[in-house]
Backbone as CSV, one residue per row, in Angstrom:
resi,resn,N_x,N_y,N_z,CA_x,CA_y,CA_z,C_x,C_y,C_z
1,UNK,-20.122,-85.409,89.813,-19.900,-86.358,88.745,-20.855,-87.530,88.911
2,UNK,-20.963,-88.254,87.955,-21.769,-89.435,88.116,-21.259,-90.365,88.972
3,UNK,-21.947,-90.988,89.518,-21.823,-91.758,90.508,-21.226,-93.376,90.119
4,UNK,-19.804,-93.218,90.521,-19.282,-94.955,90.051,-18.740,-95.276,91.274
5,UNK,-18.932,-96.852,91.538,-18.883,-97.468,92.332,-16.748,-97.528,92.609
6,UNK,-16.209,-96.939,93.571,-14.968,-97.216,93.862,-13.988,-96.796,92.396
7,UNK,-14.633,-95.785,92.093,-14.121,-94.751,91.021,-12.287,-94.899,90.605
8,UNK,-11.649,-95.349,89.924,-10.710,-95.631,90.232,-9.821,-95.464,88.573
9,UNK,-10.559,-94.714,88.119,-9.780,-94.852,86.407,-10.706,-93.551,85.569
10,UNK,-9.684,-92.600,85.577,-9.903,-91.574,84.900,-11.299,-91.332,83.781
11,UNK,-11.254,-92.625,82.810,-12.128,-92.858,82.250,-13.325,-92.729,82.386
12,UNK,-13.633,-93.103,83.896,-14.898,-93.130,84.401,-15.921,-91.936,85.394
13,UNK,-15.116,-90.867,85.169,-15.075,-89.582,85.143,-16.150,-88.893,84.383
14,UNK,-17.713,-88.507,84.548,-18.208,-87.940,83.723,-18.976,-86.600,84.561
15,UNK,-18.410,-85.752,84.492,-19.259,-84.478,85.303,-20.701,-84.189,84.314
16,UNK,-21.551,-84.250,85.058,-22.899,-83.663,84.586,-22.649,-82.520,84.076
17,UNK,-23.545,-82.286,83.247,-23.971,-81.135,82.089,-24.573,-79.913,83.108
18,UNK,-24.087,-78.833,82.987,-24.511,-77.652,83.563,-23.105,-77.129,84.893
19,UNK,-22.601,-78.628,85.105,-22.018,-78.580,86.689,-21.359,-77.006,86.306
20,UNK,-19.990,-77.295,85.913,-19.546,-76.062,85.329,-19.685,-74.871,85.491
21,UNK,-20.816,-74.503,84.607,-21.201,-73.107,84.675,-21.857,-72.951,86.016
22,UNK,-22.684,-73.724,86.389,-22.949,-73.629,88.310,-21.998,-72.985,88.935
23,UNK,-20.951,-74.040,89.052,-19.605,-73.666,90.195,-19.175,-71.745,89.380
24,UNK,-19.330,-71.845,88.312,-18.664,-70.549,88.236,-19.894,-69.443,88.356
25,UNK,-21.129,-69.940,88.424,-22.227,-68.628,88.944,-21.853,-68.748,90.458
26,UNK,-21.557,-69.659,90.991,-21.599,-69.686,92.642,-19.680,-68.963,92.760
27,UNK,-18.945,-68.914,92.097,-17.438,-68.682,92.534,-18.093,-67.354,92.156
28,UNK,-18.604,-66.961,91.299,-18.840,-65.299,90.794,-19.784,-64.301,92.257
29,UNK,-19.716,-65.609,92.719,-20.731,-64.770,93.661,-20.035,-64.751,95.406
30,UNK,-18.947,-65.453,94.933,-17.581,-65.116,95.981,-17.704,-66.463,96.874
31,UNK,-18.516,-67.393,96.604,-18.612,-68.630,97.165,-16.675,-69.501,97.291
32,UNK,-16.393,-69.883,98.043,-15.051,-70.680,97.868,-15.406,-71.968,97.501
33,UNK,-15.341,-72.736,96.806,-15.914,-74.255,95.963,-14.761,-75.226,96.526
34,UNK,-15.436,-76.131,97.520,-14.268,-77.351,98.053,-14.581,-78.496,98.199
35,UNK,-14.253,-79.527,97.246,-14.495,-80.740,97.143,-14.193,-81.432,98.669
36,UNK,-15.058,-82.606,99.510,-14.857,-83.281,100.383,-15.648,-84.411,100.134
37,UNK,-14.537,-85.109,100.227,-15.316,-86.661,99.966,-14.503,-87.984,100.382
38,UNK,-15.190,-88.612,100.968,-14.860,-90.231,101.285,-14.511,-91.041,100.037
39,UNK,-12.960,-91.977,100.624,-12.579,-92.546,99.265,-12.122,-93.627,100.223
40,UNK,-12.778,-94.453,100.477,-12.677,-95.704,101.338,-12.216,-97.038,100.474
41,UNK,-12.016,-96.940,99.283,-11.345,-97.714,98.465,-9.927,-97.589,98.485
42,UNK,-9.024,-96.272,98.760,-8.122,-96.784,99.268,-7.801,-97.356,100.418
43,UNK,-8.395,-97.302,101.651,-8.093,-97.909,103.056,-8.384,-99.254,102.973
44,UNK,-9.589,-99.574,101.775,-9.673,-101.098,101.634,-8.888,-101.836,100.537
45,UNK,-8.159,-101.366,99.637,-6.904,-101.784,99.174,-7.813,-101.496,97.309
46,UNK,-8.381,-101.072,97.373,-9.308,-101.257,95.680,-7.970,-100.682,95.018
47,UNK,-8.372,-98.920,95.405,-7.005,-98.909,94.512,-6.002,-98.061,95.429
48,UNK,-5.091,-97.121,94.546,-3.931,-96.446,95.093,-4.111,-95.250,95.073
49,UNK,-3.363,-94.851,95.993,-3.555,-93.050,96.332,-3.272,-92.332,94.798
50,UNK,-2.576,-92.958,94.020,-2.394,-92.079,92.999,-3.557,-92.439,92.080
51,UNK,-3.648,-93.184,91.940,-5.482,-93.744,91.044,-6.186,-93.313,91.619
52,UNK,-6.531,-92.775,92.820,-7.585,-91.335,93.276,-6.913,-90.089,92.802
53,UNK,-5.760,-89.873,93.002,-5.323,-88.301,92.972,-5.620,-88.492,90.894
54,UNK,-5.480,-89.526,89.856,-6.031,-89.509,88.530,-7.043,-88.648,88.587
55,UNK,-7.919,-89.611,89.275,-9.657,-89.201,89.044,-9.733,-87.655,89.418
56,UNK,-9.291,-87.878,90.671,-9.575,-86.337,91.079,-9.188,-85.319,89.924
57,UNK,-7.510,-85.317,89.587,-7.209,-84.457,88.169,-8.220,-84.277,87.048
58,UNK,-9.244,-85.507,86.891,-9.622,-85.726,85.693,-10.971,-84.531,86.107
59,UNK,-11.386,-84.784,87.203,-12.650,-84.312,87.831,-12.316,-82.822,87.187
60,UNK,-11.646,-82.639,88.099,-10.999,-80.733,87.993,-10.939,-80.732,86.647
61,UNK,-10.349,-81.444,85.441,-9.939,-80.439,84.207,-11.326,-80.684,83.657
62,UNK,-12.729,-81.713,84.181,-13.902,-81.423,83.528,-14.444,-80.503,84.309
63,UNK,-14.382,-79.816,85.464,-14.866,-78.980,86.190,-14.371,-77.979,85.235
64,UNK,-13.382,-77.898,84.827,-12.966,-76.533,84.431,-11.525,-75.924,85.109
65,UNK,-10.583,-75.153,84.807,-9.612,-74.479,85.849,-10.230,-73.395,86.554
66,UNK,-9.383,-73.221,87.797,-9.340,-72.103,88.680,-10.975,-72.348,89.544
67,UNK,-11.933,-73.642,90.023,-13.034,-73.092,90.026,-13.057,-73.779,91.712
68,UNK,-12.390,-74.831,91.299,-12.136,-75.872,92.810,-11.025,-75.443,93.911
69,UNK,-11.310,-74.662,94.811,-10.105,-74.235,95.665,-9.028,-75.171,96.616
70,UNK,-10.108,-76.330,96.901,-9.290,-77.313,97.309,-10.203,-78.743,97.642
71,UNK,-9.412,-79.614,97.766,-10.003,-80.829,97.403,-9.469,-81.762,98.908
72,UNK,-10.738,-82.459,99.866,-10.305,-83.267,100.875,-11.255,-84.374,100.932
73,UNK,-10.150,-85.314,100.969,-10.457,-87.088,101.159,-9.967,-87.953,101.932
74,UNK,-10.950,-88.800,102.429,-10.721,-89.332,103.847,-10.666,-90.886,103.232
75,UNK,-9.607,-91.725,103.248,-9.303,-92.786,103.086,-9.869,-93.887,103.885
76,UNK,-10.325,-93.021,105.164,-10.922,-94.541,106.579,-11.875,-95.284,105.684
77,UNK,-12.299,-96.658,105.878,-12.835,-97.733,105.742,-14.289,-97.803,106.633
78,UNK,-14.972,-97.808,106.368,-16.307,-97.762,107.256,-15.969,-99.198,108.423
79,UNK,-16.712,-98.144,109.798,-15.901,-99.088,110.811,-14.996,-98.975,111.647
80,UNK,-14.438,-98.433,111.001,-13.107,-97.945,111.662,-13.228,-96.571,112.548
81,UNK,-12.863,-96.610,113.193,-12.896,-94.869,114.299,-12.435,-93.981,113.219
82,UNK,-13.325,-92.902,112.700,-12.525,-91.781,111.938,-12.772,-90.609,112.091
83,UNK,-12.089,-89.520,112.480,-12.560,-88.025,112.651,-12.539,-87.334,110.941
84,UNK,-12.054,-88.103,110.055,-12.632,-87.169,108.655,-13.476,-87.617,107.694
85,UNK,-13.943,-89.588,107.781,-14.636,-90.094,107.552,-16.337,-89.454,107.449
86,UNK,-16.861,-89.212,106.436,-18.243,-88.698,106.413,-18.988,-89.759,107.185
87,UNK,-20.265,-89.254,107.691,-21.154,-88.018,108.180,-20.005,-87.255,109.415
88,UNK,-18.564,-87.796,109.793,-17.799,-86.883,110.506,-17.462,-85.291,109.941
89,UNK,-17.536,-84.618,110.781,-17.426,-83.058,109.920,-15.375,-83.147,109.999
90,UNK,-14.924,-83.333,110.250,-13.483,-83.364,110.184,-13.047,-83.012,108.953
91,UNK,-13.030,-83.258,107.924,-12.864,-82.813,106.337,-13.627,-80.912,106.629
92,UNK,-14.485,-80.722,106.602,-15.046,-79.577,106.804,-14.337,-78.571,107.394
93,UNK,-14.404,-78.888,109.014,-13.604,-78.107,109.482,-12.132,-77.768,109.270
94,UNK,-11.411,-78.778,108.969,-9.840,-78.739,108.145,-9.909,-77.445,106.895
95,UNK,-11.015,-77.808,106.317,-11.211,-76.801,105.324,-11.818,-75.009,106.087
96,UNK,-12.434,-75.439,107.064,-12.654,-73.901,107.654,-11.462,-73.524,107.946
97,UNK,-10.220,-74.390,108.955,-9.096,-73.709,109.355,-8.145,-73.226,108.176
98,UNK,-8.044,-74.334,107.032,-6.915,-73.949,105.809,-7.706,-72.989,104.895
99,UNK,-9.099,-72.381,104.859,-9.281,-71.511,103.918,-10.160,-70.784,104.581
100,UNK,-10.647,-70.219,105.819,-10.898,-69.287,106.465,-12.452,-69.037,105.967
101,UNK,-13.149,-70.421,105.911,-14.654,-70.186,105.494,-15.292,-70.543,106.361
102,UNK,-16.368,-69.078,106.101,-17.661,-68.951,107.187,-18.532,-70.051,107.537
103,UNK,-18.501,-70.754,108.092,-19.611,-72.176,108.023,-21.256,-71.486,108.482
104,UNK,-21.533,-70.151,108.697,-22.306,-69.981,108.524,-23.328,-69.360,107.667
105,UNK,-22.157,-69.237,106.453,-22.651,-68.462,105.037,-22.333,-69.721,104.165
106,UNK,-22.249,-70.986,105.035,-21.660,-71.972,103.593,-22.830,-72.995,103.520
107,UNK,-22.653,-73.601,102.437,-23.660,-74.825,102.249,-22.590,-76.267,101.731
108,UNK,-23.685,-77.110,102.466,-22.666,-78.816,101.852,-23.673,-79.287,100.897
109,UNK,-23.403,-79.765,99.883,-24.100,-80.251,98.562,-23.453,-81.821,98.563
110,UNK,-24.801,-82.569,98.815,-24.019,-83.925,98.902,-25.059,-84.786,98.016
111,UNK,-24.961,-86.053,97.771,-25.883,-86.540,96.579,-25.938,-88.035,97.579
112,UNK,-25.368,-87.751,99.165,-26.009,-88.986,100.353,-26.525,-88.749,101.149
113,UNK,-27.149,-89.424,101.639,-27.695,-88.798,103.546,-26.368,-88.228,103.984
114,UNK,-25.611,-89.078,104.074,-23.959,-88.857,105.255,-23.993,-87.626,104.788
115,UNK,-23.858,-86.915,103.508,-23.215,-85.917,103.372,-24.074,-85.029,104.270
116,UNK,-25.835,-84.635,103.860,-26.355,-83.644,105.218,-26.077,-84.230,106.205
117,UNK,-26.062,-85.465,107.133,-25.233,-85.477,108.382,-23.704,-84.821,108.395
118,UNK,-23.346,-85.079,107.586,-21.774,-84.416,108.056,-21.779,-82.992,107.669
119,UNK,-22.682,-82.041,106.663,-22.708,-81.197,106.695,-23.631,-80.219,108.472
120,UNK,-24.741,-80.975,108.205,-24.868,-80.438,109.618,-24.461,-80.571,111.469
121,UNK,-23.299,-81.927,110.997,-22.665,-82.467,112.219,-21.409,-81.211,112.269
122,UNK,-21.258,-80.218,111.145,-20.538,-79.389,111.202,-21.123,-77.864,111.171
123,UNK,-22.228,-77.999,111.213,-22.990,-76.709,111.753,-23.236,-75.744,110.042
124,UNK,-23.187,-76.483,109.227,-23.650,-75.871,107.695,-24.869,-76.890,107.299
125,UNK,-25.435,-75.625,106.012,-26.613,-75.782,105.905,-26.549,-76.622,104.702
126,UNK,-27.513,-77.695,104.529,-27.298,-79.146,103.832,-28.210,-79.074,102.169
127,UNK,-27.976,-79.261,100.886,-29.028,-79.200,100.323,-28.430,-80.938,99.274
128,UNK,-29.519,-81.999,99.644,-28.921,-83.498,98.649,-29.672,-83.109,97.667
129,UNK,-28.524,-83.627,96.496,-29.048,-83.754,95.430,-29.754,-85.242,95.392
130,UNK,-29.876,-85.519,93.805,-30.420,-86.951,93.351,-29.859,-87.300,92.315
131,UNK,-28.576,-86.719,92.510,-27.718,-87.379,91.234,-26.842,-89.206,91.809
132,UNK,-27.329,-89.132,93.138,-26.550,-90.642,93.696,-27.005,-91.823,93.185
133,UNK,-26.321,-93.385,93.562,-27.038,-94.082,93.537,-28.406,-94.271,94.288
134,UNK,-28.486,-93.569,95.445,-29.764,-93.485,96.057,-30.486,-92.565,96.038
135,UNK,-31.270,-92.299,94.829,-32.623,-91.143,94.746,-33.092,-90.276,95.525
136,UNK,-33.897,-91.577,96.479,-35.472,-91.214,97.218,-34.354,-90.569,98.579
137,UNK,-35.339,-89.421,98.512,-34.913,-88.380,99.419,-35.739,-88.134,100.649
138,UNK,-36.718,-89.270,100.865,-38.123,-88.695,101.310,-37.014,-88.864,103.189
139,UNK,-37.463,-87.867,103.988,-37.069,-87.916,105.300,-35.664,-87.607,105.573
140,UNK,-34.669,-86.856,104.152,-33.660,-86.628,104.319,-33.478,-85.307,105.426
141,UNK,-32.523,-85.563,106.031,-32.592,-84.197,106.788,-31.736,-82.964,106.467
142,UNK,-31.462,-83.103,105.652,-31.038,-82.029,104.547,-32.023,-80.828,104.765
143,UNK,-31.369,-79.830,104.501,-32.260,-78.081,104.841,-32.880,-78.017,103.165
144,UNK,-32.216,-78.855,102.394,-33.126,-78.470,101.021,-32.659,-79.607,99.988
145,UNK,-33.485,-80.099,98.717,-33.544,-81.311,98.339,-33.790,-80.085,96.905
146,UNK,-32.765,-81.082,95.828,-32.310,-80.221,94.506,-32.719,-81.613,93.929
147,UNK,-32.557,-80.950,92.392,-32.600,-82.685,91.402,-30.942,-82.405,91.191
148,UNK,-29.929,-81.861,90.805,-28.802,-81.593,90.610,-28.097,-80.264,91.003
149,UNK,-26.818,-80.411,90.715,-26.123,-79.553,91.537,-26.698,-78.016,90.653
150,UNK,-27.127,-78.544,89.718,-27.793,-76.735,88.643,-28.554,-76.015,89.912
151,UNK,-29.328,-77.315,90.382,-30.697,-76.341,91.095,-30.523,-76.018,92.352
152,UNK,-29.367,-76.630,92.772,-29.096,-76.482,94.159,-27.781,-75.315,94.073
153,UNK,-27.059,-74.806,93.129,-26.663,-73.360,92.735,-27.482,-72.745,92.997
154,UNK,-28.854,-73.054,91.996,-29.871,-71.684,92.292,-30.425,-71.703,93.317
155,UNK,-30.422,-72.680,94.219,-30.936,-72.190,94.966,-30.112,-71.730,96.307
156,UNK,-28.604,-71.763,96.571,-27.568,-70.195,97.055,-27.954,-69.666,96.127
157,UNK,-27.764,-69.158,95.116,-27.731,-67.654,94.472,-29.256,-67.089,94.625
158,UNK,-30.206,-67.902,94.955,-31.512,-67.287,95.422,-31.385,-66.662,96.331
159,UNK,-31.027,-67.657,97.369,-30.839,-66.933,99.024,-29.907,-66.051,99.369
160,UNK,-28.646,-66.033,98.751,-28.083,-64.853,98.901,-28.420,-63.689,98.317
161,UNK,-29.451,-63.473,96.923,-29.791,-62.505,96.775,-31.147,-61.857,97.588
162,UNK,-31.624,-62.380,98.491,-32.137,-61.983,99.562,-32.080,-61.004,100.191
C-alpha cells in the first residue's frame, strides 16, 4: 500500500494498482502470502490496537479475499529491546513455525532497508521495492531491487520457473 506516515484510519488505505493480481499470480504458483510489519504507533500511543486491526481489514478487502494467509505486527517502539521488531527476524520465524514455510524457497518484499535486513537476518532472500518513503536504493543489500511489488512478482515467478 502506499506509504502513510502512522497509518491509522481506514481511509488512508490505498493498495497500488496491479498489487492484486500479483499476490494471486504468486498464490497460483503455491507461494503462501504473509503480511509482517512494524506498527510502532501503537507502543507509542498514536493510535489503538483496533485502529491498526481497521487498516489492516481495509488492506485485505483491497488486496482482495482468500489471498493473505496471515498477517504479523510488532507494536515495539524503536529502542526498545525487541525480538519481532524489524530488521529482527522474529515476525518471520513465528510465521515459519505457525504456517510451515520453507525460508528457503521464500522471499521478503519490503519497500525499507530493515525489511532486507530482517529478511536476511532470517535467512530469506530480500527483493526492496521503491514504493517507500525512501526511494534511492543504491547499496541496499537486498538480493534484488523492483520498482513495485508487480516486478518483484515477476521476478519469483521468473525464478521459479527456472
Amino acid at each position: 500500500m502506499e506509504d502513510a506516515d502512522y497509518c491509522s484510519d481506514p481511509k488512508q488505505v490505498h493498495v497500488f494498482g496491479g498489487v492484486p493480481e500479483a499476490l494471486r499470480g504468486l498464490k497460483a504458483k503455491g507461494y503462501k502470502l504473509i503480511v509482517i510489519t512494524n506498527q510502532s504507533g501503537i507502543g507509542r500511543g498514536f493510535f489503538t490496537l483496533d485502529q491498526y486491526r481497521a487498516v489492516e481489514a481495509e488492506v485485505l478487502r483491497q488486496v482482495g479475499p482468500d489471498l493473505i494467509g496471515a498477517t504479523y505486527f510488532c507494536p515495539d517502539p524503536p529502542g526498545k529491546p525487541s525480538k519481532c521488531r524489524k530488521p529482527a527476524p522474529g515476525m518471520i520465524l513465528e510465521a515459519v513455525r505457525d504456517h510451515h514455510v520453507n525460508l528457503a524457497r521464500s522471499f521478503f518484499i519490503g519497500d525499507k532497508e530493515i525489511d532486507a535486513e530482517c529478511g536476511h537476518n532470517a535467512g530469506v532472500r530480500t527483493i526492496r521495492v521503491r514504493t517507500g518513503f525512501d526511494k534511492m536504493t543504491d547499496g541496499s543489500c537486498a538480493d534484488w531491487v523492483a520498482e513495485d511489488v508487480v516486478a518483484a512478482a515477476k521476478i519469483i515467478v521468473d525464478l521459479s520457473n527456472e
